[in-house]
C-alpha positions as CSV (number, residue, x, y, z in Angstrom):
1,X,-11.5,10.2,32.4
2,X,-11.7,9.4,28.8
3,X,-14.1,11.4,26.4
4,X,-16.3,9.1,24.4
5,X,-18.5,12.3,22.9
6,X,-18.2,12.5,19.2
7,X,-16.0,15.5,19.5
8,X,-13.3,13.4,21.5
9,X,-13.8,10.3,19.2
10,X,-13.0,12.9,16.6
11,X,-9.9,14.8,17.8
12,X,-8.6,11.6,19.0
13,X,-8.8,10.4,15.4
14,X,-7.4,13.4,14.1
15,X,-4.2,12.9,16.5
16,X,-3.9,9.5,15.1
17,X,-3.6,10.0,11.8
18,X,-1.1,12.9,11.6
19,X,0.3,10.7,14.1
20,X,0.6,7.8,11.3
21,X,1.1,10.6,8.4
22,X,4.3,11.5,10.3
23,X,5.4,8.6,10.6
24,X,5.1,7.5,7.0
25,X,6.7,11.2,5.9
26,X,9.7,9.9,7.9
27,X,10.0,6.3,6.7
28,X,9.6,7.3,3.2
29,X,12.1,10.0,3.5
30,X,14.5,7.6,5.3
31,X,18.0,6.5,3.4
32,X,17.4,3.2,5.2
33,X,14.1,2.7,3.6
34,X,15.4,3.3,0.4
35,X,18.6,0.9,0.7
36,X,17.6,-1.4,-1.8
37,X,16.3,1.2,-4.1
38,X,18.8,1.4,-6.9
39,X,16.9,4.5,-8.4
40,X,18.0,6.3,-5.3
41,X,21.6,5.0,-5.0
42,X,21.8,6.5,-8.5
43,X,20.6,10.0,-7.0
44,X,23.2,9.5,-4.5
45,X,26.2,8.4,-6.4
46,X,25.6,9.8,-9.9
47,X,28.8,8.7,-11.5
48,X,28.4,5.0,-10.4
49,X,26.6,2.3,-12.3
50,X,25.9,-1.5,-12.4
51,X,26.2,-4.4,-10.0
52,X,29.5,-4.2,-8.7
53,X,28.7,-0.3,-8.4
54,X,25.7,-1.3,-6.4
55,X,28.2,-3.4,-4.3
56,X,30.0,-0.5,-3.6
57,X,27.1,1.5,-2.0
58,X,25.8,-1.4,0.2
59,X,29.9,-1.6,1.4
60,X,29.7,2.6,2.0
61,X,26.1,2.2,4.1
62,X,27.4,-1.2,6.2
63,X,30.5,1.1,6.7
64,X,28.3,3.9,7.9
65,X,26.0,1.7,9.9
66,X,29.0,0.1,12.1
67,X,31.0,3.2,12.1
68,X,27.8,4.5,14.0
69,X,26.1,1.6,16.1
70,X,25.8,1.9,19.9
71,X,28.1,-1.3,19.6
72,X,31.4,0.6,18.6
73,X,30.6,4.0,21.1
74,X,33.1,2.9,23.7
75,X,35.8,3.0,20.5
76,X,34.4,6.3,19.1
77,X,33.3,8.1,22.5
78,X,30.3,8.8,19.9
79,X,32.0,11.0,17.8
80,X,32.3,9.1,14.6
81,X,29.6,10.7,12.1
82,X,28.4,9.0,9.0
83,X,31.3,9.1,6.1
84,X,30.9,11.3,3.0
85,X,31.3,9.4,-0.6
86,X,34.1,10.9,-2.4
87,X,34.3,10.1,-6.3
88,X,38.1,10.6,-6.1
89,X,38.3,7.9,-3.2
90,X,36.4,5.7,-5.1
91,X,38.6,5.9,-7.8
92,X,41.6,5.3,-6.4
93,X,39.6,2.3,-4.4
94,X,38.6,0.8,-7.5
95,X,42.1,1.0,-9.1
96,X,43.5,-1.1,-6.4
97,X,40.9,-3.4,-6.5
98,X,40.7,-3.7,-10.4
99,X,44.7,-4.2,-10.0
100,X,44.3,-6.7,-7.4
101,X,41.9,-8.4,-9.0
102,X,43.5,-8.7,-12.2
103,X,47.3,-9.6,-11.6
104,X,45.5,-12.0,-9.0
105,X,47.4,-10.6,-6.1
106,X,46.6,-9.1,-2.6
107,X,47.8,-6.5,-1.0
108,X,48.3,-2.9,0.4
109,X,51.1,-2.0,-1.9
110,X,50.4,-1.8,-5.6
111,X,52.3,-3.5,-8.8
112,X,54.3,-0.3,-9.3
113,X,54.9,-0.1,-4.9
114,X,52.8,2.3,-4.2
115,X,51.4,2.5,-0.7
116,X,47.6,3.7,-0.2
117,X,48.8,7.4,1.0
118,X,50.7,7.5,-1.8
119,X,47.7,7.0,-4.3
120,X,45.5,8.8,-2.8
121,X,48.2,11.8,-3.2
122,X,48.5,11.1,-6.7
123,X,45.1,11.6,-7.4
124,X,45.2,14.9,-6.3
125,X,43.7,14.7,-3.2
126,X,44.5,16.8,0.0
127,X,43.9,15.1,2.9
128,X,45.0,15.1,7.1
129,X,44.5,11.3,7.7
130,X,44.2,8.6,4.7
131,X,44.0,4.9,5.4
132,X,43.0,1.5,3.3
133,X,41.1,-1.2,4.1
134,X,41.1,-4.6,1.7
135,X,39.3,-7.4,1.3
136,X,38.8,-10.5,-0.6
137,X,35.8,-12.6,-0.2
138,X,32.8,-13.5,-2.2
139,X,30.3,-10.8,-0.9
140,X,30.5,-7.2,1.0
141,X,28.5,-8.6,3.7
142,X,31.0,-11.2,4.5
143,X,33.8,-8.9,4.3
144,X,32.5,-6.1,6.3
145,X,31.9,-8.8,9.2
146,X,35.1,-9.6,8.7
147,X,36.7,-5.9,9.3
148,X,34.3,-5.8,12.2
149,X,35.1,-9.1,13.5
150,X,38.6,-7.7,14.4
151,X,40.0,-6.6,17.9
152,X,38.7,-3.4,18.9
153,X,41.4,-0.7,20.3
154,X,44.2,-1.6,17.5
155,X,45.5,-0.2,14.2
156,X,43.3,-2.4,12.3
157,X,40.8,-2.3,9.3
158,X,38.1,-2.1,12.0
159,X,40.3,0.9,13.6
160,X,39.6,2.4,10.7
161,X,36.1,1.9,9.8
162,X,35.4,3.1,13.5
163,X,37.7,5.7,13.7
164,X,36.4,9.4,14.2
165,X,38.9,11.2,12.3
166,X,37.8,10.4,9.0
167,X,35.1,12.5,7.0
168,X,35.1,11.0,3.6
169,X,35.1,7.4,1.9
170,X,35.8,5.8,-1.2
171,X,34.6,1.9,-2.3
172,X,36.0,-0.1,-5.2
173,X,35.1,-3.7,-6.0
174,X,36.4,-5.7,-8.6
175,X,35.5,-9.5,-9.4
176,X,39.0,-11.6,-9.6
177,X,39.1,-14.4,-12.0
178,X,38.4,-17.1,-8.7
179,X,34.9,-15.5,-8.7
180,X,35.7,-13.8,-5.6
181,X,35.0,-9.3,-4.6
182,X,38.4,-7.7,-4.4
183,X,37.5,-4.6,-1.9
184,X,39.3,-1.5,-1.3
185,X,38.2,1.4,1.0
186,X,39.8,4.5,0.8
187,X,39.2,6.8,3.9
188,X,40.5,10.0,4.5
189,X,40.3,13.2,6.5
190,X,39.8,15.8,3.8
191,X,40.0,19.6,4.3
């Protein structure tokens, strides 16, 4: 039986609206809400700045979004969390990609033959897993479908975007001379 007295018109307005006001409280607080919001990518990753930068943070949150989606739970038994930024990743990430980008080459290993683990090393980082993930195409959207397009169950870039063992990430995009994104991630398991 519904109440229709002022008294029940007035709790059941009352319910409503913390209803709504909690719902707004936790939109607005929401890192999804706020993707676009370069303000708050700048609160996020302090020591990153212009477009490319903001490239970089789109590429971390697609990574976190597939590493997490119902989609990929059969590969991660739903134990793969979100990935941390690491700074030092990124650095190393951007080297690559800068490298890449500028000698107009592709690969895992770098000018000098350096292998991913063995940069990430150099840069003083301890870590229990490492693995790298490039790319080269003209957008992060593009070439995070393009990880993601790839067969599940393998040692593959998807492998590792999906795989549970890693904690931390690293993105670094540089723009070749062909107008294309050169993309490295660096992942890692880190102490």
């Amino acid at each position: 039986m519904r109440d229709t007295s002022p008294r029940g018109k007035t709790v059941a307005c009352r319910t409503a609206i913390l209803f709504v006001a909690v719902l707004l409280s936790t939109l607005f607080t929401s890192p999804w809400l706020r993707a676009g919001d370069p303000a708050s990518d700048a609160r996020i990753l302090p020591n990153v700045s212009g477009d490319l930068a903001i490239s970089e943070i789109q590429m971390w949150r697609l990574i976190n979004h597939d590493r997490t989606d119902l989609s990929v739970a059969d590969e991660t038994h739903g134990k793969a969390r979100p990935l941390a930024w690491d700074d030092r990743l990124a650095a190393v990430a951007r080297q690559h990609s800068e490298e890449m980008a500028r000698n107009g080459y592709f690969s895992h290993q770098g000018l000098d033959g350096s292998l991913p683990y063995t940069r990430v090393s150099r840069a003083g980082i301890q870590w229990r897993a490492t693995g790298e993930n490039i790319a080269k195409f003209p957008d992060v959207q593009s070439a995070q479908a393009g990880f993601m397009d790839e067969p599940k169950f393998q040692h593959n870039h998807r492998g590792n975007i999906v795989n549970p063992a890693y904690t931390h990430v690293g993105v670094g995009i540089a723009r070749g001379a062909d107008g294309l994104l050169y993309i490295t991630q660096e992942f890692a398991s880190l102490p």
